[in-house]
N, C-alpha and C positions, 0 to 999 in steps of 0.2 A: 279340366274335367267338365262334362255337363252335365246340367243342373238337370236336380228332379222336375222344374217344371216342363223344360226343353224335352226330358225323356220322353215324359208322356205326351205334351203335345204332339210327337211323332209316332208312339205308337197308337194312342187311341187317339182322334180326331173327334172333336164336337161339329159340327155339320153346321149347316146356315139353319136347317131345320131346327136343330137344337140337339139333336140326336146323339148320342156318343157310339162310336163308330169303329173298327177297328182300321188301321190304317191304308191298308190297301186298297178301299173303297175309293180316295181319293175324293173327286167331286163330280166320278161320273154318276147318273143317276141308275143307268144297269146296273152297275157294281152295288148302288146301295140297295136297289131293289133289293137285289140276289141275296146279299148281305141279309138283309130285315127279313126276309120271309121264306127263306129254305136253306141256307148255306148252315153245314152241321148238325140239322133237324132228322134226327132217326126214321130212315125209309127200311121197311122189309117188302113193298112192292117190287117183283121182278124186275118187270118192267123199264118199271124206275131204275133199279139196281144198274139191270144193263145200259140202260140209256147214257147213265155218270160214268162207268166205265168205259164203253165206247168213246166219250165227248173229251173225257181225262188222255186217253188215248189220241183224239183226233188236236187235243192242245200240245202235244210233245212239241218243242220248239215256237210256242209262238205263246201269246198271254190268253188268257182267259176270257177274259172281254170279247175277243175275237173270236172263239167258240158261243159266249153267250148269246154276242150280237145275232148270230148264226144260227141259235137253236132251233128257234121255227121251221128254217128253214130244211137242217138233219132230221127234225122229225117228221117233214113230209117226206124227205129223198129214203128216209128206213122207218117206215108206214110206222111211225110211233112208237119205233125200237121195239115192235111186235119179231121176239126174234127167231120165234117157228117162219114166220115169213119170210125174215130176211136170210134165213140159213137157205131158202128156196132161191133165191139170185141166183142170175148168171154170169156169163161173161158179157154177154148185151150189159145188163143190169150195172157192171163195173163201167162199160166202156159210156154208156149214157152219164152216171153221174162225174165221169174225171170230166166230162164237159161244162157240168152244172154248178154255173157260178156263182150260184149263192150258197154254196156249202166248201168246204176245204177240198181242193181237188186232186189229191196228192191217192196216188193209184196204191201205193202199198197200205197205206191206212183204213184205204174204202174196203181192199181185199181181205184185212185183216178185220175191221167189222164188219162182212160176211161172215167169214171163217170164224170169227168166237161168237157168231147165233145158234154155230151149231156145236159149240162146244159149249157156250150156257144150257143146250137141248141136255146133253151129256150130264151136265151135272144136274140140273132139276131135277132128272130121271133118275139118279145117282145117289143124291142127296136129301132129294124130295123138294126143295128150293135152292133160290142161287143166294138168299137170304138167310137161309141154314147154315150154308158153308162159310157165306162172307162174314156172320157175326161170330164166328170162331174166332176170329183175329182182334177181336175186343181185349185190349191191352187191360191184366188186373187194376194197374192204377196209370193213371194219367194226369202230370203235374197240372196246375194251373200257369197257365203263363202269364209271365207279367209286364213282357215286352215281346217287341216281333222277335228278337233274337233269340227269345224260348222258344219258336216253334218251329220245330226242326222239318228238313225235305225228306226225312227217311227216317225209320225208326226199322227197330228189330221184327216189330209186328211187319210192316209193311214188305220186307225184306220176305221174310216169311210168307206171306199171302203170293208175292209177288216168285219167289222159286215153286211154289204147289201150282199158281197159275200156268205156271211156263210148263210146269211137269204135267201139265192135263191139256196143254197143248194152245193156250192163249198167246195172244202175240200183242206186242205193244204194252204189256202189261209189266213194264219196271217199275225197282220197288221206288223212286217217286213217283210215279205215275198214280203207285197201289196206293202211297197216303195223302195225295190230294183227293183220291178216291174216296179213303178213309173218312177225310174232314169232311167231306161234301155230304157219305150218308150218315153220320151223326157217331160213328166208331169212335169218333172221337170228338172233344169239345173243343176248340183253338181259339175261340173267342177270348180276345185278352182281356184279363182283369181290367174291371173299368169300361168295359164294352156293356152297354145296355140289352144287347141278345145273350151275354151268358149265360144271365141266370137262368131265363129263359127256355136256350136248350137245355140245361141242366136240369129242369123241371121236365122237359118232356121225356129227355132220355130217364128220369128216373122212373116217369110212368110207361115207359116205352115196356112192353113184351117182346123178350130174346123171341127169335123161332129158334 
């Protein structure tokens, strides 16, 4: 059996910095950035909203890291995930970025975030934000985890957000896809027990204002 020390050296990590860390982060320094200063922190910026949805989408099949590394460079190819603009592309606009090798060039992903710019248009217009709708899917209670092996790739919320998405006509948006989305804009906390950002976001989501 393995010991409680063993558990948690694997699941939270202490960093050369000193940091306590949740595992995933490894000892790349993007990951820890991401990790320390926005991963789980409550966004109701559109904007924002869609930019982690789109990016959650453009990671299906490959890690995260490799969207991050990237980001810079998605938020010049979709003018800053501005998605009144990007709902404006064309087929030019699809055939120039499958070229553009600094972003993921995979044509059904690029065409699919077009196509949900103008269906975030839809729902803002609908809803009043895409921030309104998305924090409807805030689960009443969310355990604390106490290993990676609490933190599940799907939950019932996610499942949920992820069949309304599809029924309003989003693509790419499976329910993993919806609760890495979830974790990234603060819907929920995954920071493991013993992670030094817990508390953290826990503090901000309690001062956080639902829209």
């Amino acid at each position: 059996m393995e010991s409680k020390r063993n558990r948690k050296s694997v699941d939270v990590q202490i960093d050369t910095d000193g940091r306590a860390r949740c595992w995933w982060c490894g000892n790349d320094h993007d990951y820890q950035h991401y990790h320390d200063t926005e991963w789980g922190e409550p966004v109701a910026d559109d904007r924002r909203l869609f930019e982690k949805i789109c990016l959650e989408g453009f990671q299906c099949g490959l890690s995260w890291l490799t969207i991050l590394r990237r980001r810079p460079a998605f938020r010049t190819a979709f003018l800053d995930f501005d998605f009144e603009a990007v709902a404006r592309y064309t087929t030019a606009d699809v055939n120039r970025l499958v070229c553009d090798e600094s972003i993921i060039r995979h044509r059904g992903k690029i065409e699919a975030a077009i196509h949900n710019a103008t269906r975030a248009i839809e729902m803002r217009d609908t809803e009043g934000s895409l921030a309104t709708f998305f924090w409807r899917f805030e689960p009443a209670r969310s355990p604390v985890p106490k290993r990676r092996d609490d933190v599940p790739a799907v939950t019932d919320e996610s499942k949920s957000l992820s069949r309304e998405l599809k029924r309003r006509g989003w693509k790419f948006v499976g329910p993993t896809t919806c609760y890495a989305f979830m974790q990234s804009m603060g819907i929920v906390n995954d920071h493991i027990r013993g992670c030094a950002d817990r508390e953290r976001i826990e503090q901000l989501r309690s001062a956080f204002t639902r829209p």
